[in-house]
SEBAKE-651088 format. One record per residue (C-alpha): y, z, x. Coordinates in pm, 1 decimal, padded with zeros to 6 digits. Layout:
ATOM        c2        c3        c1
ATOM         Y         Z         X
...
***
This chain:
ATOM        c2        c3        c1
ATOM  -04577.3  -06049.0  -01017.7
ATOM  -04841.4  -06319.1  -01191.9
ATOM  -04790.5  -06109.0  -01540.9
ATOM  -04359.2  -06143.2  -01502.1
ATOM  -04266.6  -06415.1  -01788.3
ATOM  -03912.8  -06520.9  -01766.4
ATOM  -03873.2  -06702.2  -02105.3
ATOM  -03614.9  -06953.6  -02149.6
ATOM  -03285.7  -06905.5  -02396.8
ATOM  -03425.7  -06922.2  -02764.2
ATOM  -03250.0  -06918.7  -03086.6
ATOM  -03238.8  -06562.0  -03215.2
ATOM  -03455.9  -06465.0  -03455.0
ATOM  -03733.1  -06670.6  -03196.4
ATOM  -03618.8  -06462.5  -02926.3
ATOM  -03636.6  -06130.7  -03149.9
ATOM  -03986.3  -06217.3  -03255.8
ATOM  -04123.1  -06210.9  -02887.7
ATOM  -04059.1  -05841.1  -02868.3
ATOM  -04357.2  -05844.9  -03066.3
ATOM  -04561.2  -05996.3  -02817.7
ATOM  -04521.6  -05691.2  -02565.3
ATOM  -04634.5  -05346.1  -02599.8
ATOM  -04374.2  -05095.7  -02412.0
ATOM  -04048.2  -05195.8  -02309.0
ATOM  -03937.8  -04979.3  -02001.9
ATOM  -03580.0  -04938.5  -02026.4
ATOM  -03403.0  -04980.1  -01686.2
ATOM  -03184.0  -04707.3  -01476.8
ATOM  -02975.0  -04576.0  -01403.3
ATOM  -02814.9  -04843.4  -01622.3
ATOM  -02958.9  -04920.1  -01966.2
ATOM  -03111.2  -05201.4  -02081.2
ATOM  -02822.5  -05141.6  -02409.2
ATOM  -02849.5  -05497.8  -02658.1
ATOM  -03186.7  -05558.4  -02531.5
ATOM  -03282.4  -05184.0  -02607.9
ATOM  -03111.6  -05241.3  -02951.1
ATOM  -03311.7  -05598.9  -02995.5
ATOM  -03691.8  -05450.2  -02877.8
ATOM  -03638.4  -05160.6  -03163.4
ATOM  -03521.4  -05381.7  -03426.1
ATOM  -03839.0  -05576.7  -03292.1
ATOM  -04048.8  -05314.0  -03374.1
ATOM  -04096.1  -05278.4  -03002.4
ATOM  -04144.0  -04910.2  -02899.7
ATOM  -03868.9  -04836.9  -02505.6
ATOM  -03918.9  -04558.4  -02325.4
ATOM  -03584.8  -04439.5  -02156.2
ATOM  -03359.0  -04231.1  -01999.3
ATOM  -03066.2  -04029.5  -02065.3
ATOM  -02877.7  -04103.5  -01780.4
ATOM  -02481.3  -03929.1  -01721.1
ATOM  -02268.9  -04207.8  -01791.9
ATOM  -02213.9  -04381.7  -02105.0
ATOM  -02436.1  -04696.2  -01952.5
ATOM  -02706.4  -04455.6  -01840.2
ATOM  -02674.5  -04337.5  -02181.0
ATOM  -02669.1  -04629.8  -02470.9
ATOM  -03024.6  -04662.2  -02458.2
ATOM  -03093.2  -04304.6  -02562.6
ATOM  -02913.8  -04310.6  -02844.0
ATOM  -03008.7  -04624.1  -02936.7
ATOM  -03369.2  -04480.8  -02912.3
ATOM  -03290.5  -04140.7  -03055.6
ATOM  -03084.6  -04324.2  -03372.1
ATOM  -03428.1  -04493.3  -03442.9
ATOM  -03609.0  -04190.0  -03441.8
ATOM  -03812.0  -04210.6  -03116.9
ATOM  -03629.4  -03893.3  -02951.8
ATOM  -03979.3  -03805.0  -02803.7
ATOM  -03982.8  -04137.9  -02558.9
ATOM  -03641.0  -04029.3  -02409.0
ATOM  -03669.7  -03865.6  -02076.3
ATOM  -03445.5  -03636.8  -01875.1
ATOM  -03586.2  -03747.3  -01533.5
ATOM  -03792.8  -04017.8  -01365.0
ATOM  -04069.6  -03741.6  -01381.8
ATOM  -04082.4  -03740.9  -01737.9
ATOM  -04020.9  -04089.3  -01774.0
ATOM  -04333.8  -04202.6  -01598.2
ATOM  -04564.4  -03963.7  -01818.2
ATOM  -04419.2  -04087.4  -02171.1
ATOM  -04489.3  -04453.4  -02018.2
ATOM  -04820.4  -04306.0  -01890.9
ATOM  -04953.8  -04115.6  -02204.5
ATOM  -04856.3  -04464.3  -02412.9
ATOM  -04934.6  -04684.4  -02199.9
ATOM  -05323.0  -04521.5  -02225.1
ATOM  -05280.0  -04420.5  -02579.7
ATOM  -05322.0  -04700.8  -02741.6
ATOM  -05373.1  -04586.0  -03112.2
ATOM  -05045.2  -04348.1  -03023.3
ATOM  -04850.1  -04701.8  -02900.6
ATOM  -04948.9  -04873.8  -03222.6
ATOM  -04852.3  -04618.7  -03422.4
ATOM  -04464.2  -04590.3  -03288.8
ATOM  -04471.4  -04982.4  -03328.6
ATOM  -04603.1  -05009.2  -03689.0
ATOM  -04312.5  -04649.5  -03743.4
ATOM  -04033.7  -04882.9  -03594.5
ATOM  -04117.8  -05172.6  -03807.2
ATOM  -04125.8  -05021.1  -04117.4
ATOM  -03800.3  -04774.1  -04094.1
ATOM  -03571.0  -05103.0  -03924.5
ATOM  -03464.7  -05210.2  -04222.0
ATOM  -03396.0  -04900.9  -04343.4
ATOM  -03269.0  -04761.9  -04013.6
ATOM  -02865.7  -04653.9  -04020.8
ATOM  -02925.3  -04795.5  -03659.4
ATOM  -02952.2  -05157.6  -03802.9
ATOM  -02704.7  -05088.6  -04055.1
ATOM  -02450.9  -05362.2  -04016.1
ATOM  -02250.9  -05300.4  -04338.4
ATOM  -02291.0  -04900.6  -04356.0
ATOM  -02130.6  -04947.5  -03984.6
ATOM  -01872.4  -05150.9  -04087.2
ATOM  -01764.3  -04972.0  -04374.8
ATOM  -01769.2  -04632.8  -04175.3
ATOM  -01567.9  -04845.5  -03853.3
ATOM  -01321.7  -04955.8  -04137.5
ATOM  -01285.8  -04569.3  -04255.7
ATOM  -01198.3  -04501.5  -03896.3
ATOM  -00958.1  -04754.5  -03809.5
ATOM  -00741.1  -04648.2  -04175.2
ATOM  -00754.5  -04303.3  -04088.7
ATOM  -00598.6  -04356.8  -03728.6
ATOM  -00353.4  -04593.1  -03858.0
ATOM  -00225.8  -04348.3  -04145.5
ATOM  -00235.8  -04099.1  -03894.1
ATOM   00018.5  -04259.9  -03687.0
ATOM   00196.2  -04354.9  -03972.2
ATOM   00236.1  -03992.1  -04037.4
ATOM   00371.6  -03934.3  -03680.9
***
């Protein structure tokens, strides 16, 4: 309990930078951790997870899968405590998944804001005309 930090509300881009200030972020369950998943990646922050059933035991795997970390997703709590294990003593391994995420969140379709958009605004025209055609 002495090593729990509960930081107070920050403006965002502090609050994103603290992500860099931890090593692993342990995504919760059976509920995901979701925007706070989303935040710790664009962080540079490596989250181990797990692909629950549900949509919100689910959000953080993709999340973590879309930023190319597939190997930290688990299918069980088995295999979720040995990816947190094997990092968590890796150290060189940890560093390396942080210094990956850094460099590819830019780039990342994950953190692509307009790309989104402009595929969200192909969607929506597409159902409209298709109702339009009904």
């Amino acid at each position: 309990g002495a090593r729990l930090v509960f930081a107070a509300d920050e403006p965002t881009p502090r609050y994103l930078a603290r992500m860099r200030l931890a090593d692993l972020l342990l995504d919760t369950h059976p509920y995901g951790a979701h925007t706070t998943v989303n935040d710790a990646l664009y962080g540079g922050l490596p989250v181990v997870t797990i692909a629950g059933r549900s949509f919100a035991g689910r959000a953080s795997a993709s999340q973590v899968a879309a930023a190319g970390c597939a190997d930290m997703i688990a299918a069980d709590l088995a295999e979720y405590f040995e990816i947190a294990d094997r990092l968590a003593t890796d150290r060189a391994r940890l560093a390396s998944v942080a210094a990956s995420l850094r460099a590819s969140a830019l780039r990342s379709p994950l953190f692509d804001l307009p790309g989104y958009t402009r595929a969200f605004e192909t969607a929506v025209a597409a159902a409209w005309a298709a109702s339009a055609q009904r």
